[in-house]
C-alpha positions in Angstrom: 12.0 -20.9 -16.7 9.2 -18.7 -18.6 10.7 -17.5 -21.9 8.8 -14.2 -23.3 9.6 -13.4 -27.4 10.9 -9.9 -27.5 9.3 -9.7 -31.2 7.0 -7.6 -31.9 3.8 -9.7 -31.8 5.9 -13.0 -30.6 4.3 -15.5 -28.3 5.8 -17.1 -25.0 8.3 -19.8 -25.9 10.9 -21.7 -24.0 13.6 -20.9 -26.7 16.4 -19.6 -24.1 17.5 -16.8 -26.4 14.7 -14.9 -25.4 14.1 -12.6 -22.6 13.6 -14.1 -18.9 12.2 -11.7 -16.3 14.6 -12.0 -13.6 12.2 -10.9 -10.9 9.6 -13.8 -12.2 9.5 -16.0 -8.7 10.6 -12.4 -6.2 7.3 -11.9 -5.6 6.5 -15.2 -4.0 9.2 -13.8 -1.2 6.3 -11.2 -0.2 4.1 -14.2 1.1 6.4 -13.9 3.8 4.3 -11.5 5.8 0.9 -13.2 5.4 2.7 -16.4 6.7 4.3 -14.2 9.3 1.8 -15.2 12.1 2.5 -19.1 11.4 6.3 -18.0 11.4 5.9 -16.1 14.9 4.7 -19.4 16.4 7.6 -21.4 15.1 10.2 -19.2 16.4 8.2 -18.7 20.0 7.7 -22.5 20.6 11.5 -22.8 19.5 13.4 -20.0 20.6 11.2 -19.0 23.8 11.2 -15.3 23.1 7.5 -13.3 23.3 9.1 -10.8 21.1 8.9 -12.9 18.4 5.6 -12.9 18.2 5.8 -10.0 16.5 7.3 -11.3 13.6 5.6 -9.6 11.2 6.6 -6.1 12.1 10.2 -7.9 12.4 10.5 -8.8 8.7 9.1 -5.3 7.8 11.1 -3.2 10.3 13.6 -5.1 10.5 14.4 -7.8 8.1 13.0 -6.1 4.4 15.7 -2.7 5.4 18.3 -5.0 6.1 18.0 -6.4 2.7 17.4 -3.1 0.9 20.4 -2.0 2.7 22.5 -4.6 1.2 20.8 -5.5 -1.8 21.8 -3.3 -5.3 19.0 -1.2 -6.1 17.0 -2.2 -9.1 16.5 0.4 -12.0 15.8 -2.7 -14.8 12.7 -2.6 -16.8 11.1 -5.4 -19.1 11.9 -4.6 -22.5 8.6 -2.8 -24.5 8.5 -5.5 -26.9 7.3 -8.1 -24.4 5.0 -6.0 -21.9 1.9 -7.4 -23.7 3.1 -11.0 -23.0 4.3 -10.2 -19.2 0.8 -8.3 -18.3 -1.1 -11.3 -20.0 1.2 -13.6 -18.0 -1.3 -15.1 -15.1 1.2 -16.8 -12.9 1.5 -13.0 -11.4 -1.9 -12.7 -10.9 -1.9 -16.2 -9.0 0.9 -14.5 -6.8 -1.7 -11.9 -5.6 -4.6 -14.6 -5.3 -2.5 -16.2 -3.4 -1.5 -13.7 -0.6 -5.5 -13.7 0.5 -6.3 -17.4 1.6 -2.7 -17.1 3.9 -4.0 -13.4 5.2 -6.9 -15.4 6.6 -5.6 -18.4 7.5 -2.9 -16.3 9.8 -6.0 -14.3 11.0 -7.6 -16.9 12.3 -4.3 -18.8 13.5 -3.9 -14.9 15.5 -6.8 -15.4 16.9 -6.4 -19.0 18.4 -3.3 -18.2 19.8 -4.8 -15.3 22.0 -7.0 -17.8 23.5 -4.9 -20.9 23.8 -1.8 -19.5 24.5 -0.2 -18.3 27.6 0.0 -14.8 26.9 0.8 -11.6 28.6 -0.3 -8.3 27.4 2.7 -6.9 25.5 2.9 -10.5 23.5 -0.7 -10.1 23.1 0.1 -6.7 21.2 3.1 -8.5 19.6 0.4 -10.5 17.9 -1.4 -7.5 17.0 1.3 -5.9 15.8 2.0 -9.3 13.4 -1.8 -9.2 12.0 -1.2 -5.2 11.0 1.0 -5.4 9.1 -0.4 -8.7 7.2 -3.8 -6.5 7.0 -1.9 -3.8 6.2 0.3 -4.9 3.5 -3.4 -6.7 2.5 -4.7 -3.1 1.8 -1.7 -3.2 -0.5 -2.9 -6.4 -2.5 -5.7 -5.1 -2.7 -5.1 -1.9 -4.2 -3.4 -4.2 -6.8 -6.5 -6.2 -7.2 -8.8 -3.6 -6.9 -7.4 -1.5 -9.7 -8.4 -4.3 -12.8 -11.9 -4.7 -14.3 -12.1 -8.1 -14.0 -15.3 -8.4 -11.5 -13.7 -11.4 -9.5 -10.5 -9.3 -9.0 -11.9 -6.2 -7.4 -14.5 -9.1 -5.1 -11.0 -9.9 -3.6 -10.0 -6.7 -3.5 -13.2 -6.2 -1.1 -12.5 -8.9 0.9 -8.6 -8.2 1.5 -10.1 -4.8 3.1 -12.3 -6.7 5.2 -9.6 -7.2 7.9 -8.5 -3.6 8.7 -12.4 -2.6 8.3 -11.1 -0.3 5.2 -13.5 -1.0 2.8 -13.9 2.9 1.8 -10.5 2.7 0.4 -11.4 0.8 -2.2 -13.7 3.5 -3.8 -11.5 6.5 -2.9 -8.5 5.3 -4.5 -9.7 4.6 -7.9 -12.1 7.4 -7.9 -10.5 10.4 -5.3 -7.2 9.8 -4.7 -6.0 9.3 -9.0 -7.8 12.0 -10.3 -6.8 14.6 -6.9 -3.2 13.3 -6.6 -0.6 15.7 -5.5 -3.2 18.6 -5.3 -4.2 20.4 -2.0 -7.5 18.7 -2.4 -6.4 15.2 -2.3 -6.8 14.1 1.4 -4.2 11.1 0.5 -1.6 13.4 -0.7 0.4 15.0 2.6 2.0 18.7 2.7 5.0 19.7 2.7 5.8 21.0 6.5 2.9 18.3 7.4 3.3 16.0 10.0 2.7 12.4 9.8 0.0 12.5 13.0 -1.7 15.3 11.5 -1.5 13.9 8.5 -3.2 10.7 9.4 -6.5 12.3 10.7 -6.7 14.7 7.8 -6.7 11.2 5.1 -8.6 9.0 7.3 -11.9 10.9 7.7 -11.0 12.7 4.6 -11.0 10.0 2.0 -13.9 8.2 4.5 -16.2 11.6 3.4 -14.9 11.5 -0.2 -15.6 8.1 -0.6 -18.9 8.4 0.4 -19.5 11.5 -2.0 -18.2 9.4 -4.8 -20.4 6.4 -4.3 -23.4 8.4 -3.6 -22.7 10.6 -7.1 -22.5 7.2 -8.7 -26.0 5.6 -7.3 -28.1 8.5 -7.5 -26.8 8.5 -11.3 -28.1 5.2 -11.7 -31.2 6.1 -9.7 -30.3 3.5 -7.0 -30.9 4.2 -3.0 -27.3 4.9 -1.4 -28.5 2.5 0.8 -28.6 -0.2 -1.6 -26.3 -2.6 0.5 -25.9 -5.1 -2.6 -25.0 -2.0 -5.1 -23.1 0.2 -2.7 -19.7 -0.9 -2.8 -18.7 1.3 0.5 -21.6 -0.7 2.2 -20.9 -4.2 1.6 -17.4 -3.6 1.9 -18.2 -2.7 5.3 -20.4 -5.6 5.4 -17.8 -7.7 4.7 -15.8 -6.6 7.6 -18.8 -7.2 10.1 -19.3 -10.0 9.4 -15.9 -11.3 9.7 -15.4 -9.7 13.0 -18.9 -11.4 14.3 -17.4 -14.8 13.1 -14.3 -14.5 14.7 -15.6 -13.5 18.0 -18.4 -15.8 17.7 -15.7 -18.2 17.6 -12.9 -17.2 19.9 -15.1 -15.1 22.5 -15.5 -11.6 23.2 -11.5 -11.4 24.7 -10.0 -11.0 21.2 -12.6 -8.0 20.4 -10.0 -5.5 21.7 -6.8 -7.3 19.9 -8.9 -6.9 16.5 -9.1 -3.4 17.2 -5.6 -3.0 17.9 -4.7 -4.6 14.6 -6.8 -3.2 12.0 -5.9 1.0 13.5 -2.4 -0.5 12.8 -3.1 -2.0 9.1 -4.4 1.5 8.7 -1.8 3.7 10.3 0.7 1.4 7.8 -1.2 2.2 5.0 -1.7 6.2 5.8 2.0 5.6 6.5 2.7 4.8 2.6 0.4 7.6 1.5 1.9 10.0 3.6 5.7 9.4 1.4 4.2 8.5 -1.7 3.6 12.3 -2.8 4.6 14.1 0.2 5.1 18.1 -0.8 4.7 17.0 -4.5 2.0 19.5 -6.7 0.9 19.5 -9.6 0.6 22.8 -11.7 -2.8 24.6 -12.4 -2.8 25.5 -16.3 -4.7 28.1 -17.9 -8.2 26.8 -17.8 -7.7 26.3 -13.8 -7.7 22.7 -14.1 -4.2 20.8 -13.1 -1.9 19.3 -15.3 -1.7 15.9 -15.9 0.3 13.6 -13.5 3.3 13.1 -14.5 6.8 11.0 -13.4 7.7 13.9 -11.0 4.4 13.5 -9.3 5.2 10.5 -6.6 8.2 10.1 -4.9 9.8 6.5 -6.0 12.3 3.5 -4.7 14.1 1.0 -6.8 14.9 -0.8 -3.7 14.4 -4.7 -4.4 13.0 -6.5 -0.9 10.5 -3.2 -0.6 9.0 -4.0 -4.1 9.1 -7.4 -3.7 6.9 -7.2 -0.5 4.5 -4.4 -1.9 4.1 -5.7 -5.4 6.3 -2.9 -7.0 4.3 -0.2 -5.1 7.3 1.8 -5.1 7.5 2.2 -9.0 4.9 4.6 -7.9 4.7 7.1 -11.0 4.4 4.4 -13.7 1.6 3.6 -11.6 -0.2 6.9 -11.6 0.8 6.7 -15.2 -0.8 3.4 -16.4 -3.2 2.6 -13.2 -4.7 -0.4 -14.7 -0.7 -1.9 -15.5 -0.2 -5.1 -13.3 2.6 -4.6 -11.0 5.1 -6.9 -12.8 5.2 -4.7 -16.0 5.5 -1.3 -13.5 8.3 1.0 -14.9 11.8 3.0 -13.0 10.6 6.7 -14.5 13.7 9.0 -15.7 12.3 12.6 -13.8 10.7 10.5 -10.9 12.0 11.7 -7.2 13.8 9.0 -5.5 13.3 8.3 -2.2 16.6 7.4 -0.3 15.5 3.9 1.7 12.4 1.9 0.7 9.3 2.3 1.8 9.6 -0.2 5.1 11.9 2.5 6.7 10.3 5.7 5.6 7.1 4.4 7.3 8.8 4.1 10.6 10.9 7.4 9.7 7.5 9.0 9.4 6.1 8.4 13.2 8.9 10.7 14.3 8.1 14.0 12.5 11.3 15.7 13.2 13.8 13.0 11.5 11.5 12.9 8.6 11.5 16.7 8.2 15.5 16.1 8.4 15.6 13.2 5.9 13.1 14.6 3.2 12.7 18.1 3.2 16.0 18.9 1.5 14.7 16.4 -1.0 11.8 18.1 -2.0 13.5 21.3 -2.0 16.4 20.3 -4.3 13.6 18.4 -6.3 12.0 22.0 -7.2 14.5 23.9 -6.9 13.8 25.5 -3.7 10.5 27.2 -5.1 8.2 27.2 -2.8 5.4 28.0 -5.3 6.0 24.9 -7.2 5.2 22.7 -3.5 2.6 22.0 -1.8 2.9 23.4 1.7 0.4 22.8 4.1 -1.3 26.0 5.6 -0.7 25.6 8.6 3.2 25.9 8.6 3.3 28.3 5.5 4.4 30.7 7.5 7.3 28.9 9.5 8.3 27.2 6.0 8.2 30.6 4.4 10.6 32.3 6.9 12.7 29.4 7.0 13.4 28.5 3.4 12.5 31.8 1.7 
């Protein structure tokens, strides 16, 4: 058991008085869903059941609310005395690293069972359904990678994109999505009265064009071409992902081509899934000089709840991280004034595909959050009118 001094200035010690984090060895739980297609074969071979093969999206849909269900909800921070030891700590770094060489391996294990095994075509999109979500919770490592300055850290970052062909988001988040957040602008920030399937066009190509607005400001400032493969990081992002998919096909024939497909639109819609709740409705105030305030706690919409976290690398302490964007995820804050969400994120995700349940579960939420002033949300435009008559 890691030991941290809770002086001021102390070192890491094994002296037992000290603080222990209690979540230390959590996150090695969340390999769970890169080992997920390795899992799926195990309990077909056993159990005989196709469905399995969707393991995956099991553990998330099924398995993580189950536990969050169940499980007390976790509001416990690290004390401030030791956050400089816990950030410096690289045994949760290594927990990170460690999620990419088991997202491959499983993509390429994917990809040998469409061809060697006797599949039909709803088992086939079972498997799909398995590598989405790994790719999809991938985006989510490597938001956490791609966040830090170290140069090797935001190369993996690259390369956990490569598999849902995201390689954009890498750019847009650090440099669109933080500085828009909870603004109209912000394609990653959804409105209230918003759908989630019109929504997910609207942040798709929206952060694709931002992205490449931000990356081409950022070359022609350092008088590089745009198309610069080596320098632009949107292009050999991309690169990455081409490469990868003329491997695996070069490898396991053109018949997996469509089942690739299938998974990365699913990574994606998982990830646009989790930007849709993170600030859903949420706006930030224009001050005097017309620029918006600074984000603050109230800004993303947050969840305590402990398999969720574990699984998304405390993505769900969502305000600290707007906060403190270069904080590792295992020093990530519960903010007093934050809205709570009321499941983790594994449920509002799927609560999100049905527009009508979500606008039942969350929009008395937002409401009550501002106090039922509707110049204080962000309404889309499109339903201003409906939300005006219904809630004014």
């Amino acid at each position: 058991m890691v030991v941290f001094d809770i002086r001021a200035g102390g070192s890491k010690t094994r002296d037992t008085a000290r603080w222990r984090d209690p979540k230390r060895y959590m996150w090695i739980y969340g390999l769970a869903i890169p080992a997920s297609p390795f899992l799926a074969w195990v309990l077909v071979h056993y159990l005989h059941l196709g469905v399995f093969w969707a393991a995956g999206a099991l553990i998330i849909a099924v398995v993580c609310p189950l536990v969050d269900r169940f499980a007390r909800l976790d509001t416990s921070n690290p004390p401030e005395a030791v956050m400089k030891q816990l950030e410096n700590d690289k045994y949760y770094r290594r927990c990170t690293y460690m999620y990419l060489p088991l997202q491959y391996a499983g993509l390429f294990f994917g990809c040998w069972m469409w061809v060697s095994q006797p599949m039909g075509w709803a088992e086939m999109f079972a498997m799909a359904s398995t590598l989405g979500i790994v790719g999809g919770v991938g985006i989510n490592a490597a938001h956490e990678l791609g966040h830090k300055r170290t140069k090797h850290e935001r190369l993996l970052a690259k390369i956990a994109l490569a598999q849902s062909c995201y390689g954009h988001f890498y750019v847009e988040h650090n440099l669109g999505h933080h500085i828009r957040v909870a603004t109209p602008e912000d394609p990653a920030t959804a409105r209230f009265g918003e759908g989630y399937w019109r929504f997910l066009p609207r942040s798709v190509f929206g952060g694709l064009v931002s992205a490449w607005r931000y990356e081409s400001a950022r070359l022609r400032r350092r008088r590089v071409s745009v198309w610069n493969v080596r320098r632009n990081n949107i292009l050999n992002a991309w690169l990455m992902s081409v490469v990868l998919y003329v491997v695996l096909i070069a490898v396991f024939g053109w018949g997996i081509a469509p089942w690739l497909a299938v998974q990365a639109v699913m990574a994606v819609m998982f990830l646009e899934g989790v930007n849709y709740l993170e600030h859903y409705g949420l706006l930030r105030r224009r001050r005097a000089d017309g620029k918006y305030e600074k984000v603050a706690a109230e800004h993303s919409w947050n969840s305590d709840h402990v398999c969720s976290n574990a699984f998304l690398y405390n993505l769900q302490r969502h305000s600290d991280h707007h906060a403190n964007p270069l904080r590792r995820y295992q020093t990530l804050r519960s903010m007093d004034g934050a809205p709570q969400l009321p499941a983790g994120y594994a449920v509002l995700v799927i609560l999100s595909l049905f527009p009508p349940l979500w606008r039942k579960v969350m929009d008395k939420r937002l409401l009550d959050h501002y106090d039922h002033d509707l110049s204080r949300i962000n309404v889309d435009p499109l339903a201003r009118r409906r939300v005006v008559a219904k809630y004014s």
